[in-house]
Structures are given as C-alpha cells and as structure tokens.
C-alpha positions in Angstrom: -121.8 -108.8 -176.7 -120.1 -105.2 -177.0 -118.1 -104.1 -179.4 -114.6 -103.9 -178.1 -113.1 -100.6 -177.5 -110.6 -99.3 -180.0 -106.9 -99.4 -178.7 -105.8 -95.9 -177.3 -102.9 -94.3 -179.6 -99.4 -93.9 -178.5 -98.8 -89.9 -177.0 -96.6 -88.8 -179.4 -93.8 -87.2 -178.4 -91.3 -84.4 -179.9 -88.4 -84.1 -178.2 -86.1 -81.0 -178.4 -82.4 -81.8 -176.3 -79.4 -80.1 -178.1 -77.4 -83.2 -176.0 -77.4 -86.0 -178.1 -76.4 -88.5 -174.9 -79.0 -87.0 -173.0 -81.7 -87.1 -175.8 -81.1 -90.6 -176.4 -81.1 -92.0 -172.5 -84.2 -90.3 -172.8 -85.7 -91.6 -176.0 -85.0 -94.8 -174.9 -86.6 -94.7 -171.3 -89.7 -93.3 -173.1 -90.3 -96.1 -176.0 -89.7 -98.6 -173.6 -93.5 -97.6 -172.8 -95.8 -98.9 -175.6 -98.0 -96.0 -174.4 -95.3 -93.3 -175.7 -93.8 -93.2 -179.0 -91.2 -90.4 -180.1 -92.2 -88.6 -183.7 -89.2 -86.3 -184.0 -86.2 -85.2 -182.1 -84.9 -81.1 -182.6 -81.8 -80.1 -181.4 -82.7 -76.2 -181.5 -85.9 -74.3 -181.5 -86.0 -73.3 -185.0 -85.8 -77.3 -185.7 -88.2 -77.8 -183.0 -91.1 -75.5 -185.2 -90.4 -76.8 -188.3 -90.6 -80.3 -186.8 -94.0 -79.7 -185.0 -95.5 -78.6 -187.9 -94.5 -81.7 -189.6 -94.5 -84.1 -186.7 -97.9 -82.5 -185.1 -96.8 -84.2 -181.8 -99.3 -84.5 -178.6 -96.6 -83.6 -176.4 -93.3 -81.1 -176.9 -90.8 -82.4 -174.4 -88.2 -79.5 -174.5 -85.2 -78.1 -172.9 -85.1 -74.8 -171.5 -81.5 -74.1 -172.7 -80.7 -74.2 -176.8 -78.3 -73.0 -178.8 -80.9 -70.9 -180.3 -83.0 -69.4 -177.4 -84.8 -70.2 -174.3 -87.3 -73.0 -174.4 -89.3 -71.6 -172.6 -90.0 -68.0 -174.4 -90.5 -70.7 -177.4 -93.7 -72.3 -175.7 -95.5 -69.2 -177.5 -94.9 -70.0 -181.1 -94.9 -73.8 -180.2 -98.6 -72.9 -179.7 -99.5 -70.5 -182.3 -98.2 -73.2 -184.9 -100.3 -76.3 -182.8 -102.7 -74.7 -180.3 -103.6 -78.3 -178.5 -100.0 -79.1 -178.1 -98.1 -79.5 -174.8 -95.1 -78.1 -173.8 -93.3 -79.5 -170.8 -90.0 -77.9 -169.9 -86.5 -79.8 -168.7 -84.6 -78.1 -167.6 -81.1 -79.1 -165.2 -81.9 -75.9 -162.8 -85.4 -74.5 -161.7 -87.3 -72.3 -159.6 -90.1 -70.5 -159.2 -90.2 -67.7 -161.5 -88.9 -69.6 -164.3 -91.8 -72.0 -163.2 -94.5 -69.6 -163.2 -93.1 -67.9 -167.0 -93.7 -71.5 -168.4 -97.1 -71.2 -166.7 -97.6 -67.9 -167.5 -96.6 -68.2 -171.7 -99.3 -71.7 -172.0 -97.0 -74.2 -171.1 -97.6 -77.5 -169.5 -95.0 -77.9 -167.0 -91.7 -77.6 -165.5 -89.2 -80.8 -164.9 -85.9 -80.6 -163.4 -83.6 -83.2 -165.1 -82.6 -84.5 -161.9 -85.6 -86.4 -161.0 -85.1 -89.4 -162.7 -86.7 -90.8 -166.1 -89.6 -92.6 -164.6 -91.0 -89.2 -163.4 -90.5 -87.9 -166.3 -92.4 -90.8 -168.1 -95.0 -89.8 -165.6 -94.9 -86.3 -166.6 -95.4 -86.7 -170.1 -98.5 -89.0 -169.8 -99.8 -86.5 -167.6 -99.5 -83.6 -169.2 -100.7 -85.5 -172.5 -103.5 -86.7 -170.4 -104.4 -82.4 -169.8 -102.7 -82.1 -166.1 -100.1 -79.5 -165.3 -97.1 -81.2 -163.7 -94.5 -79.2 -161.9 -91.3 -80.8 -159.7 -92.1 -80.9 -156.3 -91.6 -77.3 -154.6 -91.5 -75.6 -157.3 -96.1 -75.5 -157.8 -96.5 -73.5 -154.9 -94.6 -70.7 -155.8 -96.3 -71.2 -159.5 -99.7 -70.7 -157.4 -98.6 -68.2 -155.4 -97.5 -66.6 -158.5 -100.4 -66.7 -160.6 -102.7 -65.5 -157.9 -100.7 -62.5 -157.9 -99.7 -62.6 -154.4 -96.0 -63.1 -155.2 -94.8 -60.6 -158.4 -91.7 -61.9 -160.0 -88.4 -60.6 -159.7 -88.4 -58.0 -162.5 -92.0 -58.2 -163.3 -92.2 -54.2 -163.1 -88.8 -54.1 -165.7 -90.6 -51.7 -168.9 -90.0 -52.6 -172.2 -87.0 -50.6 -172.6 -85.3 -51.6 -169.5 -85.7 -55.0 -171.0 -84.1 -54.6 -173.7 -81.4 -52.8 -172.0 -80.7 -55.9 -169.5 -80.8 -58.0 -172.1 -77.8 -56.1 -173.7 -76.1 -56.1 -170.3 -76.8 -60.2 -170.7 -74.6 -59.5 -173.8 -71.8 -57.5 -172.1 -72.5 -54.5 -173.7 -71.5 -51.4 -171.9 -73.6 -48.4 -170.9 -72.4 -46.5 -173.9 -73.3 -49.6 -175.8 -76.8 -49.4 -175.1 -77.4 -46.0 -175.0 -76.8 -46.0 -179.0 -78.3 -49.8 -179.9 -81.3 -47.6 -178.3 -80.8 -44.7 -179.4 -81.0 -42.6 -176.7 -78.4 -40.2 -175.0 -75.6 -41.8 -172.6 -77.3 -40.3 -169.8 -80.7 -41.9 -170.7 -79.1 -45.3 -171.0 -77.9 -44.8 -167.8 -80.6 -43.9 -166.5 -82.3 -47.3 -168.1 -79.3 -49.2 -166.5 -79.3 -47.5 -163.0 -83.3 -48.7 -162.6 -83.0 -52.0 -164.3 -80.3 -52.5 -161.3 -82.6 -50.9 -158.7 -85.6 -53.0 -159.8 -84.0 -56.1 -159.4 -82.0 -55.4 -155.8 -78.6 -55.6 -157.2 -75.6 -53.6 -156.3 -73.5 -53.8 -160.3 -74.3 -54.7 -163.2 -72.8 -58.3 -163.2 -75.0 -58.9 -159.9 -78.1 -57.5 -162.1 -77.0 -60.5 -164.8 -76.9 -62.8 -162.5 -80.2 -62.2 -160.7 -81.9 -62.1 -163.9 -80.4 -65.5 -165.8 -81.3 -67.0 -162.0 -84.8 -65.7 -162.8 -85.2 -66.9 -165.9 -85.1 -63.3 -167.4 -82.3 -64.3 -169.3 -81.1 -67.0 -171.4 
C-alpha cells in the first residue's frame, strides 16, 4: 500500500495595504481558504522589507500606492532580500505601462482592486503556483510590451530628465530644478522642455499628469 502523500503547506502570504478596512476584507477572504494563510501584514514598504525578511512569505500581495513609495519600484528589493518570492501588485487603477514596469522589475502580476476577492484568491494561488496573472486587457499590452513592439510612454526619458520630472511631480519650478541639479537655469529648461516633448504634453501639469497615468510617477 503507498505511503500517503504529505499534505501540501499553506501559500503564505504577506500582505502590504496601508487601508486597514481594505487589508482586513482582504485577509479575511483569503484565510477563509485553508490553502492560504497570511504571515504578516505591512502598511508601508519599509515595513513590507523588514517583514519579508522575517516572515519569508511565498507570496507578497502589495499595493501599488504607500505612504512610502510606489509598490511597484519596491518589487526590486522585495527580491534582492527573497529572490523566490512573488510579488503581485493591487492596485485601484491600471494599465499597460504600469503593467509591463511590474513585468519588467521581476514581479508576478498586476490586479486591479475592482475585480472582486475571489479573483484575487485566484491570483495569489497562481502566482504562488509560478504563473503570471495580469487583469484581463491589461496582458496584451504587457506582451506587446515586452516584445518591444510597443515602447512605453517615456521609455526614452535619460536619467537626468528623470529626475527632473520627478521634481516637477513635486511642484518644483524650473529654477528649482535647475539648482537641486546643479546645472544653469537654461539647462534645466532645457531638461524640462524635452521631458515635455518626450511625453506629448503641452505644460508641465499635462507632463505630471501623463507620467503619474503611466506609472512614471507615484
């Protein structure tokens, strides 16, 4: 007679929601499942890295906005702390780019909040199980993205225009960023004219806009 087969563990789960109400609708819709057992619950990223490294969790279940940062530009350390571990974003809003970053930095997937908490039950025990899970209409453009057919909205921003949208993000003015950089006014406008040009918008508030719709910015 065989030996019978040891029972399979429970995926356990960290889960990182700064929204207490939302992070306990969904602790409870995931424990109901014997098959899925929270280990910790973060309510920022740095809480969500310490706890990983303590909790050592199968699957990262975390939000895309934090007080902190963006969950998904957190997927990298997530992984350089746990390198099996999977990330799958929530996040209330989605598209493609943002899809394709959390593709792009290692992570599992993307989830928009408003699918309901039986797919996202789903999601986790697929993503634990090694699938990628993305919302429906939101994998194509990851695909189309990754094949490099589709470049991103602001893939060919350099470094420095980076860093110079990401003061506009702050509502710095031109003169602002031209010293945090430390360049000459006319060479932060110059950063600031092409950041605009680069993503198709006509002022600098449009250029925001664009790039937190893009995932560029928090």
């Amino acid at each position: 007679m065989p030996a019978p087969s040891a029972p399979h563990r429970p995926v356990r789960v960290l889960l990182v929601e700064d929204h207490d109400m939302v992070a306990e609708a969904i602790r409870l819709a995931l424990e109901r499942s014997p098959d899925l057992r929270i280990v910790g619950h973060a309510a920022s990223v740095a809480a969500a890295l310490v706890d990983a490294e303590r909790c050592e969790p199968d699957v990262v279940l975390m939000d895309r906005r934090l007080p902190d940062g963006d969950g998904v530009t957190a997927i990298a350390d997530l992984l350089a702390l746990i390198p099996d571990v999977r990330v799958l974003v929530l996040t209330g809003e989605g598209n493609g780019s943002v899809a394709a970053r959390v593709a792009e930095t290692g992570g599992a997937g993307l989830i928009l909040k408003a699918r309901g908490l039986h797919e996202l039950e789903d999601a986790v025990r697929r993503v634990a199980a090694g699938e990628m899970v993305f919302s429906p209409g939101l994998l194509g453009d990851v695909l189309e993205r990754l094949s490099g057919r589709t470049p991103g909205v602001g893939a060919n921003l350099t470094p420095r225009e980076r860093e110079a949208l990401h003061l506009l993000g702050e509502g710095r003015t031109t003169a602002e960023i031209s010293a945090q950089l430390g360049v000459a006014l006319n060479t932060g406008r110059n950063h600031v004219q092409r950041v605009l040009e680069k993503l198709g918008a006509r002022s600098q508030l449009e250029a925001v806009t664009i790039a937190r719709r893009e995932g560029l910015l928090t």
